[in-house]
N, C-alpha and C positions, 0 to 999 in steps of 0.2 A: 238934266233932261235926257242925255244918252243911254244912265243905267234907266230911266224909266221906260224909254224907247225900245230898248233890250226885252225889259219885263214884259210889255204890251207886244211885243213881237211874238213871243214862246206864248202867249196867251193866244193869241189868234191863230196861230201858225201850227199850234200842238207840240207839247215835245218832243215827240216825234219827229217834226221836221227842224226844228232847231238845237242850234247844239253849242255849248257856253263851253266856251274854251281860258283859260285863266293861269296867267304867266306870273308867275311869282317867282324872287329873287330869295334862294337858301341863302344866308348869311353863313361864311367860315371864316371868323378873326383867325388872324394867324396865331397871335398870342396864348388861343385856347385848341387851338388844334382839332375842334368840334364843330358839325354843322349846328345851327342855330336856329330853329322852327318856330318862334314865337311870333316875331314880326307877322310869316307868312300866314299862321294861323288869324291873329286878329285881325288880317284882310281879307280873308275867307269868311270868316262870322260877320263882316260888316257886309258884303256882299250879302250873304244867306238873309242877314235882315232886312235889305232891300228887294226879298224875294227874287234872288239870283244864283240859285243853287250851281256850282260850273257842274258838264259835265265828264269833261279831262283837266288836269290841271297838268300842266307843263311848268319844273322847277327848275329853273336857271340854278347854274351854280360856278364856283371855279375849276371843280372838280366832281367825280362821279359822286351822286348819291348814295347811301345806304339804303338799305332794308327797312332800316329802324325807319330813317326818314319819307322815306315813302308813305311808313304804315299810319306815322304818328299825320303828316298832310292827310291820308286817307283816311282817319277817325273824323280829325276834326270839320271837314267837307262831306262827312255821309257819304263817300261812294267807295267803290272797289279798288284795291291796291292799283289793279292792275291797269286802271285809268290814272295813276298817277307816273309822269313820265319825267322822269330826270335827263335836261339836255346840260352836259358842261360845256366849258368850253372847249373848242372848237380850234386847230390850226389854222382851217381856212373856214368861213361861214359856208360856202358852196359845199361843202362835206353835213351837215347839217340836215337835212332833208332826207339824203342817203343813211343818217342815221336815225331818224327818225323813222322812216321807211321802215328798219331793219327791228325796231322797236314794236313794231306792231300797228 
């Protein structure tokens, strides 16, 4: 009922006034030394079928993102790179926002 709740909100509200924000978790096995975008991808396509397009997606990770990874999240959600935001972790979470912030 929430993602319909969501959908029916952007419908009444216009896109314009709402804004779908979507936390995805990049997988790095250590084993392979490579981020891993497939998960995060079929969470996106399942959402988009629900008529839930995001319109930032923020990628959790252990570590900074790539380029690649950005662009390859940014194909498969239909939007601009540069709405795609890679936050890693973090020494303190309070530092967090401040980078975010600095991110645009």
């Amino acid at each position: 009922f929430l993602m319909e709740s969501i959908r029916e909100l952007r419908h009444e509200e216009g896109t314009e006034n709402v804004c779908i924000v979507n936390l995805t978790y990049i997988l790095e096995p250590s084993s392979l030394g490579e981020f891993k975008t497939k998960a995060a991808q079929l969470g996106l396509r399942q959402l988009m079928q629900l008529g839930l397009p995001p319109d930032v997606i923020v990628c959790r990770s252990e570590s900074p993102i790539t380029d690649r990874v950005r662009e390859k999240i940014s194909v498969a959600a239909s939007i601009p790179i540069k709405m795609v935001i890679g936050a890693h972790n973090m020494p303190n979470i309070y530092t967090l926002p401040l980078f975010l912030r600095e991110k645009g």
